[in-house]
C-alpha positions in Angstrom: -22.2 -74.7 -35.3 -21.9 -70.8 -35.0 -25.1 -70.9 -37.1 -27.0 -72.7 -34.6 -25.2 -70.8 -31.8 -26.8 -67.7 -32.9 -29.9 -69.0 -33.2 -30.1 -70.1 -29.5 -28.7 -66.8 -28.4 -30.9 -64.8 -30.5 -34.2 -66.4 -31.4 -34.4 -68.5 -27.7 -32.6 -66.4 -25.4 -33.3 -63.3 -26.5 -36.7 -64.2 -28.0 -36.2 -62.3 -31.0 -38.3 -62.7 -34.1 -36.2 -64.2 -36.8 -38.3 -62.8 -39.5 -37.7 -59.1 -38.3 -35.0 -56.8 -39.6 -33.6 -56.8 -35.7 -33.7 -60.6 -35.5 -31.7 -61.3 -38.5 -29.2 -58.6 -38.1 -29.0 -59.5 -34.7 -28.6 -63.2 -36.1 -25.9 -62.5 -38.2 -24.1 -60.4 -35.8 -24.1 -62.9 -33.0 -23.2 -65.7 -35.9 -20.0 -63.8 -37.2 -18.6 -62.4 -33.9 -18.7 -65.7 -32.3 -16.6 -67.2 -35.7 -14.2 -64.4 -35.8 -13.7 -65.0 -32.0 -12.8 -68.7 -32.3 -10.7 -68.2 -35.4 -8.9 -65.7 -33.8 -8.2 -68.1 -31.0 -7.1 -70.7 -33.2 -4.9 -68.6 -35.1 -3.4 -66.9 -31.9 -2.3 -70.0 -30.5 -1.0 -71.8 -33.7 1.1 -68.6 -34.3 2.5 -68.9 -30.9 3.1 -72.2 -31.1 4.7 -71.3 -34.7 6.9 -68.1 -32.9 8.3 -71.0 -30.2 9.2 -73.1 -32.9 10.6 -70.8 -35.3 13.3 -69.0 -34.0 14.9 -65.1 -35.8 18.2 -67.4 -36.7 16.5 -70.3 -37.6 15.0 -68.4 -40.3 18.3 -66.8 -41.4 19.7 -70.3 -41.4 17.0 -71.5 -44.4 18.4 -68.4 -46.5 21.8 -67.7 -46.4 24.2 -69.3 -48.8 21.4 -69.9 -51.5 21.0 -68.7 -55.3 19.3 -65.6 -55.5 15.7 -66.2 -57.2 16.1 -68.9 -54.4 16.9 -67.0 -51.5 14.1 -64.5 -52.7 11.7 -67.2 -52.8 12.4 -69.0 -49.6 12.3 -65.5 -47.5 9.2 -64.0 -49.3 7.5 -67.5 -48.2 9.1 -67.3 -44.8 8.3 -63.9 -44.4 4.5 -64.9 -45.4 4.2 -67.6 -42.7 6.5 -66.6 -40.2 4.3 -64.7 -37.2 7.0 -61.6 -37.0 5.4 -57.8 -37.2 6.9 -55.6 -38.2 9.2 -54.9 -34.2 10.5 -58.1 -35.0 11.4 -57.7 -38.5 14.0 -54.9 -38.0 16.0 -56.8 -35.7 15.8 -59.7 -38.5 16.8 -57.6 -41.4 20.0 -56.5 -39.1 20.9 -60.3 -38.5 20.2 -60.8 -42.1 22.9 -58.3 -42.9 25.0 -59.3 -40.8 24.6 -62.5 -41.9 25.7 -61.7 -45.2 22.1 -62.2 -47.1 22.0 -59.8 -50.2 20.0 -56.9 -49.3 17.4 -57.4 -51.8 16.5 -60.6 -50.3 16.6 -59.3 -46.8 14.1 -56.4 -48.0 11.6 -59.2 -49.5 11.6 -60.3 -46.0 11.4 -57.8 -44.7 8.1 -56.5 -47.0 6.4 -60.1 -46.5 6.8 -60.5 -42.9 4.5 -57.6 -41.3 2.6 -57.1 -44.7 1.0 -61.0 -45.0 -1.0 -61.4 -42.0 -2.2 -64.7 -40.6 -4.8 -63.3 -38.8 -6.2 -61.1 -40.8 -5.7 -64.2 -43.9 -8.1 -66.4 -41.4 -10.6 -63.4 -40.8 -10.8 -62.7 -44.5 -11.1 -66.5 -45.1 -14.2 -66.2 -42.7 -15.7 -63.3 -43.9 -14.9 -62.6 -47.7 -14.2 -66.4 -49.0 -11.4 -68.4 -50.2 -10.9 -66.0 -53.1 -10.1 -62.7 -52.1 -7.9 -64.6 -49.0 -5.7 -65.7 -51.5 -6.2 -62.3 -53.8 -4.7 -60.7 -50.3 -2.2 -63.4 -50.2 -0.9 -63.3 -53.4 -0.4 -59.4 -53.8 1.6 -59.6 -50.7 4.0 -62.1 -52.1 4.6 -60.3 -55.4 4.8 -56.8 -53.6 7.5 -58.6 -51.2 9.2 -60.0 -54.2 9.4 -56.9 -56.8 10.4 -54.5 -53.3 13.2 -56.6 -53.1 14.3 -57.0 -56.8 13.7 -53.4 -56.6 15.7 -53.0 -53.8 18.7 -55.1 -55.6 18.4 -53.2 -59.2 18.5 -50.0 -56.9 21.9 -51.0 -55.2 20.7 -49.7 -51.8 23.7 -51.1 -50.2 24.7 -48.1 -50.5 22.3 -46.2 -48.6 22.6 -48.6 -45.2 24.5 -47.0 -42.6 27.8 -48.0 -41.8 27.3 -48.9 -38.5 24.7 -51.9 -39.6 27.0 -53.9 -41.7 29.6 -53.6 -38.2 26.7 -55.0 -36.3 28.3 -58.4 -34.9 24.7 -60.6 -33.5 24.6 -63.8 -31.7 28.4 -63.9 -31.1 27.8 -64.8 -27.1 26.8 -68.7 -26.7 23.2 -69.0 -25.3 22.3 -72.2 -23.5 19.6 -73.7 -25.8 15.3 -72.9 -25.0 13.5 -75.8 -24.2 10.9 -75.4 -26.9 8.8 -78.4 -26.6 5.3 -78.7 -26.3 5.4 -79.0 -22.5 8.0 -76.5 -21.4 6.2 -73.8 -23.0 3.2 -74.6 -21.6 4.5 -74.7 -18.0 6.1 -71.3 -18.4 2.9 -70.1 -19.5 0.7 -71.4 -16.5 3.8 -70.2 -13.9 3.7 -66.8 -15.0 
């Protein structure tokens, strides 16, 4: 599809040689953009559809009260799938806290969530292969996982401000977000 895309673009459009330097890099150029465009659309949308779904305290709901290797587990993988950079994270590892998650979970989190990202997972799906994808992938889970054993062997409890373990969130009663597929599409078109 983008192969023959390029091709009309480049070798009919643009009547380009293909046996020329200029018509194959030109080939390959038009070829990757256009598949690095629609990925990124795909992506984009499936995360925002993801971000709706997923709430900040819906995540902290599929942690708290576990075992620890399990807790670690469930919020490295979380924080690998879950679309939340790095502004979001901070206000996660607060509710986390206050939550009363063991800080070396909370830190696992909080490594995976901005360091594993989707988009750039798809991109290097598309442009490097399977392999390295998943090379990327899986030193960003074992970096998330020894930060936050690290961050539990350390005791850094003791280093967190006072202040942040006072931190009451979510204590005021919110009327619930219509998060189906519809609502969120009307709000989107109204604004």
């Amino acid at each position: 599809m983008f192969d023959a895309f390029a091709q009309i673009v480049v070798f009919d459009l643009l009547n380009i040689k293909a046996d020329t330097h200029l018509g194959s890099a030109l080939h390959f150029f038009v070829m990757d953009v256009t598949k690095i465009f629609f990925l990124l659309a795909v992506i984009v949308y499936v995360m925002g559809l993801l971000r709706a779904l997923l709430s900040p305290e819906r995540v902290r709901e599929y942690v708290r009260n576990r075992p620890d290797w399990q807790a670690r587990g469930m919020a490295v993988t979380l924080g690998a799938v879950t679309p939340f950079c790095s502004c979001s994270s901070v206000p996660l590892f607060i509710g986390f806290v206050e939550a009363g998650i063991p800080l070396g979970v909370t830190f696992s989190f909080l490594i995976a969530s901005p360091m594993i990202n989707e988009v750039a997972v798809v991109i290097l799906i598309g442009i490097l292969g399977w392999k390295l994808a998943l090379l990327y992938v899986a030193a960003g889970l074992l970096v998330a996982w020894f930060g936050g054993l690290a961050m539990k062997w350390l005791r850094a409890e003791r280093w967190v401000e006072e202040y942040v373990w006072n931190i009451q969130m979510g204590k005021v009663a919110l009327p619930a977000p219509d998060t189906s597929l519809k609502a969120r599409h009307k709000s989107v078109a109204t604004s």
